[in-house]
N, C-alpha and C positions, 0 to 999 in steps of 0.2 A: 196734884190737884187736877180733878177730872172736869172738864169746861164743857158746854155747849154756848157758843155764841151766836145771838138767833139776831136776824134782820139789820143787819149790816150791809152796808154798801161796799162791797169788796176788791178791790184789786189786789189780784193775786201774780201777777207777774209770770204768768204761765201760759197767754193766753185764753184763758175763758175768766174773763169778770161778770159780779154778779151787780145788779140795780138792787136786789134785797137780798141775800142769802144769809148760810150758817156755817160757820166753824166745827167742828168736835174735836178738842184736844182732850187724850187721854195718855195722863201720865206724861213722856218729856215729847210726844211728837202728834202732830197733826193726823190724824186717825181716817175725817173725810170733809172736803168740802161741796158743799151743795145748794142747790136752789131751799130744799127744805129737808131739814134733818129734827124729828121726832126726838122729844127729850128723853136720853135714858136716865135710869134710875139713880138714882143717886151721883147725878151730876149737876154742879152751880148752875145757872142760865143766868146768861147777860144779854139783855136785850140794849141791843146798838140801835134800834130804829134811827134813823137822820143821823147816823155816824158811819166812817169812812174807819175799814177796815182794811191793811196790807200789812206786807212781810214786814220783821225789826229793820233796820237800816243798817247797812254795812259803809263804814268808812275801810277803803282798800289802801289806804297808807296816812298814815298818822305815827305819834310819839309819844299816844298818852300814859302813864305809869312812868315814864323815860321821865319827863324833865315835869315836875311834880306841879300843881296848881300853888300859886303861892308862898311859896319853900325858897325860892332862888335856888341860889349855891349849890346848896345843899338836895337838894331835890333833883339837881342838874347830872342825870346817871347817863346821856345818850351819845355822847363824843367821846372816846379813848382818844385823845392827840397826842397818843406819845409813838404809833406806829402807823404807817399810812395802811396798812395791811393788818387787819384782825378781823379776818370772818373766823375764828373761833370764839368770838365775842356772842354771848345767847341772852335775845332782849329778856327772858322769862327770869335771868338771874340777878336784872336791873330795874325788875316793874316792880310796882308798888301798888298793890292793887286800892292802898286805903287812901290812896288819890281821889281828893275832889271830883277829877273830874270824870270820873266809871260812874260816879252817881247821875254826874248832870246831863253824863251821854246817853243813859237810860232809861233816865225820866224824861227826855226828848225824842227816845224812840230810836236810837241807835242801838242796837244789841249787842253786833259783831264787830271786832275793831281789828285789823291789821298792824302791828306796831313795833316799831324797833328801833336798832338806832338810828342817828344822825349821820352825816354827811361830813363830816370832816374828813374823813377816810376816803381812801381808793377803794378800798375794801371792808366795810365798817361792821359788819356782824351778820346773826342771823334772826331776822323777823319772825313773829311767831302771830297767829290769829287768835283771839280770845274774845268769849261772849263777856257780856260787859256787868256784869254780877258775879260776886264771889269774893269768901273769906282768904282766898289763898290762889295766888296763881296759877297754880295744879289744877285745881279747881274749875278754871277758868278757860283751859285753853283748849281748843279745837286741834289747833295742827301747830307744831313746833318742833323745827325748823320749817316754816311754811316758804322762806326765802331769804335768801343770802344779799346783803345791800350792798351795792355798787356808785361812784359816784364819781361823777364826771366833772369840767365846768369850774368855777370860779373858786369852790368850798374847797378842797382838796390844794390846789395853790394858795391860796389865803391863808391858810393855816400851817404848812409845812414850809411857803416862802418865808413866811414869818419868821419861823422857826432855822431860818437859810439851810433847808433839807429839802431833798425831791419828794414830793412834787412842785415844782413852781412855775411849770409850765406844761397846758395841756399836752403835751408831746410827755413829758415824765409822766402824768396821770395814766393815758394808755399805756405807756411800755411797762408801769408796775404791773398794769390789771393784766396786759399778756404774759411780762414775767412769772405771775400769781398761776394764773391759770396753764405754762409751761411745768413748773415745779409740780402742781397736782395730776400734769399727765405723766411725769416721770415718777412720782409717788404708785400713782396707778399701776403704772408696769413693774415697778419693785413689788408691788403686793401679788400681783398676777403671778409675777417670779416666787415670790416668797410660799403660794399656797402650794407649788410644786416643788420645793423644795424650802423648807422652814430654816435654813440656815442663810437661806437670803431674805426672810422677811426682813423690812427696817422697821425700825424704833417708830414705834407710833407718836404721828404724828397732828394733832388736833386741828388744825391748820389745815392741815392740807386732806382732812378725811373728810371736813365737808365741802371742800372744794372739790373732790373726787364725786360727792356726790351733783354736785352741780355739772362735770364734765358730761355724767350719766344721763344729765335732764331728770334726773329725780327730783331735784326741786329747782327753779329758776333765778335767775339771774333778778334784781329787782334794782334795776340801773337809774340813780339820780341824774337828768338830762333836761336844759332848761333850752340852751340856744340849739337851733336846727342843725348848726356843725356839731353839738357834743352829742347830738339822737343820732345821727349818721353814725359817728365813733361809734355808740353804743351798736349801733345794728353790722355795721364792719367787726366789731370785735365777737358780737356773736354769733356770726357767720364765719367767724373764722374757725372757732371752737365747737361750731353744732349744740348751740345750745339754746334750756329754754330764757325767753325775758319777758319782763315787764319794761316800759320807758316810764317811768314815775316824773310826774312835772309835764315834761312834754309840752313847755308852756309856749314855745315855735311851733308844735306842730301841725297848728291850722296853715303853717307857709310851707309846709312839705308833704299835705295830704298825697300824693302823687306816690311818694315814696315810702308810708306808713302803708299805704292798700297796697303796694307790692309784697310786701312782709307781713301782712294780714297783723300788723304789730297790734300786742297789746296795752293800750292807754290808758293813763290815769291821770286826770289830769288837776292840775291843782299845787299851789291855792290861790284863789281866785278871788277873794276878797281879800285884800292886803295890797300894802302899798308897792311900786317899786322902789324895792331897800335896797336894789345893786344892780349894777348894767346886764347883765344875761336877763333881767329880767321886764327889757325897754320895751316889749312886742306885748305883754302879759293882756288880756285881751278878752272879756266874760262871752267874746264872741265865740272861742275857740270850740265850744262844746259842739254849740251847733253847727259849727263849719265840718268839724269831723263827723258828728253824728250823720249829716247829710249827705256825706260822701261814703257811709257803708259803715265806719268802723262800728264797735261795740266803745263805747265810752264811759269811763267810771269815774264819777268828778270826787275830789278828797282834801279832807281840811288841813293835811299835815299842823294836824294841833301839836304845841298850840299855837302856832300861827294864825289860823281859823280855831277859837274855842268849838270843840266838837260838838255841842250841841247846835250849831248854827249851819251844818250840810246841809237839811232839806230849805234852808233859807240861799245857798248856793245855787242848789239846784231849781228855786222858784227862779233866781237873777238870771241863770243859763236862758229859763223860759223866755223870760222878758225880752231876753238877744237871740233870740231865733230860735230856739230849741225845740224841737216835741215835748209837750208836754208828758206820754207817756214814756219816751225817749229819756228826758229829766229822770221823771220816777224809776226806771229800771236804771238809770244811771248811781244811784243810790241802793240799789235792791240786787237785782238779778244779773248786774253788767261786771259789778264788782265782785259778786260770788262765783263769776264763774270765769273772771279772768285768773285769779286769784287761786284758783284749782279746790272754793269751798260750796260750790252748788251743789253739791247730792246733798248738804243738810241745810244752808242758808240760802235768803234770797228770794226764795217764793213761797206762797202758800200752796202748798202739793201734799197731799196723801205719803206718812213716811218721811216727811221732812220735821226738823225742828220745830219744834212747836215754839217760834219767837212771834211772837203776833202785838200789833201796833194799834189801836182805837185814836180814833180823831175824831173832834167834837166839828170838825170840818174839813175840806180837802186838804191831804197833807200840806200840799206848795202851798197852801194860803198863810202866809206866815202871822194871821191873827188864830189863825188854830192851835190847839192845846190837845197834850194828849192824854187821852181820862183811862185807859188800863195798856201794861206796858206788860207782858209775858216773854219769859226766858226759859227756854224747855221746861213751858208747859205752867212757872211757876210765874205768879202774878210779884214782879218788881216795882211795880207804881201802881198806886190808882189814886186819882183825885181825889179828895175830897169834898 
């Protein structure tokens, strides 16, 4: 579907917004945005006059497809607890895309979701990013493996002390994730060995090939870290290994800002409406966003649905406002902050010439949480519109 979308109030997350401009989506990507663009031929026009146009919304860590709307049990696909250790676990082989809630994330303006498993694990699988439309996960997905989950903190002991298995105490949580991460450098050197001489290749091993790819910084570390001693570990453990990460939760970090700008660390932080359900999480604090955003970082706030139903981000991100936050700060915290910690900015996150054509209509400012959104576009194709 080939769009012109005229007289919009635009935030494009790019630096240059418009008070009235236009869109031109042609086919699955943004073609040009401008003060005034000329209607071509045989293109729909949507005249937005007194609506607020920006990027889809990206949530940079979530569950959704993992543990199903409504389903219980049954729907519950995101915890393996029978090995503290399976990053050969792939969320795309556990999603469900005819979940509830891929409808409600995108009729709310979320297009882009980052999603995998849960945190039971030292080492729990590989997250994959997916636009939030489609018959088929394939379908769907942007980047998979987009990152391997890590998890530190109370989830890991709870489950395997349970179980009287290690981990049951943070000290076993690291020494698996270093042991993990040992085994894939000695995997590595057998492979090195092996392509020089193929009688020493070893037995492939699933396991440890994409932890190989994590030693590489091919793709990152995406470390569950709630109390400011388990973001330490995390940032000690990937400093030891030279690797890249994320601190997902991160929900201490406004009491370590000091030591997150040394490491120029990537944050994500969240969830931030929810009660505290367990002691790591006594600090948890809607102050946090704006404490870090104010000190420099780039900050991506996320509903780890369904803890937060994912339709309710840009309702997080008005509350961040409420406690200090920039409000443009907030909004790229949702859009641009998350595409590009996340390593998905060349196609999501802003409205730019060549990017995605995911585009968002608001019958008023997104953060206003009595706004509604009247056309929802997923490369290019119209997924919602009001009636």
């Amino acid at each position: 579907m080939d769009v012109l979308i005229k007289n919009g109030r635009i935030l494009t997350m790019a630096g240059k917004d418009y008070d009235k401009g236009d869109i031109l989506i042609e086919g699955t990507k943004i073609k040009k945005v401008a003060e005034h663009i000329d209607p071509p031929e045989n293109f729909e026009v949507i005249d937005a006059q007194g609506m607020w146009v920006m990027p889809g919304i990206v949530d940079a860590h979530c569950h959704i497809g993992m543990w199903e709307d409504g389903i219980g049990e049954e729907g519950a696909d995101g915890n393996e607890m029978t090995d503290p250790v399976t990053p050969h676990l792939r969320a795309i082989d556990g999603i469900n895309p005819d979940d509830n809630s891929f409808r409600e994330a995108r009729e709310h303006g979320v297009t882009t979701v980052v999603t995998g498993p849960g945190s039971a694990n030292v080492i729990g699988g590989q997250f994959a990013a997916l636009k939030t439309y489609g018959r088929r996960v394939d379908d769907m997905v942007i980047k998979a493996p987009l990152a391997v989950k890590a998890a530190l903190g109370e989830n890991p002991k709870r489950v395997y002390g349970g179980q009287h298995k290690a981990p049951s105490t943070r000290m076993a949580t690291a020494a698996i994730l270093r042991q993990a991460l040992i085994r894939a450098q000695e995997y590595r050197r057998k492979l090195e060995l092996g392509k020089k001489d193929p009688d020493k290749m070893p037995d492939r091993d699933i396991k440890m090939e994409i932890l190989v790819r994590v030693l590489n910084r091919e793709i990152p570390l995406k470390i569950h870290a709630h109390r400011a001693d388990d973001i330490l570990t995390a940032i000690r453990i990937a400093r030891e290994f030279n690797i890249d990460f994320t601190l997902d939760h991160c929900t201490e970090g406004h009491r370590i800002v000091d030591f997150l700008l040394e490491e120029n660390a990537k944050v994500i932080v969240g969830p931030l409406l929810t009660e505290r359900s367990k002691v790591e999480l006594k600090n948890l604090t809607f102050k946090a966003p704006a404490i870090l955003s104010r000190a420099g970082l780039k900050v991506a706030i996320m509903t780890d649905h369904p803890v937060i139903p994912i339709q309710y981000l840009p309702v997080c991100a008005s509350i961040a406002v409420r406690e200090g936050m920039d409000e443009m700060e907030a909004l790229k915290a949702i859009t641009i902050y998350p595409a590009q910690i996340t390593g998905l900015d060349d196609r999501v996150g802003s409205l730019e010439e060549g990017k995605d054509a995911d585009v968002v209509i608001f019958d008023g400012h997104p953060l206003d949480v009595r706004s509604r959104t009247q056309w929802v576009f997923i490369d290019g194709n119209p997924v919602f519109r009001r009636e």
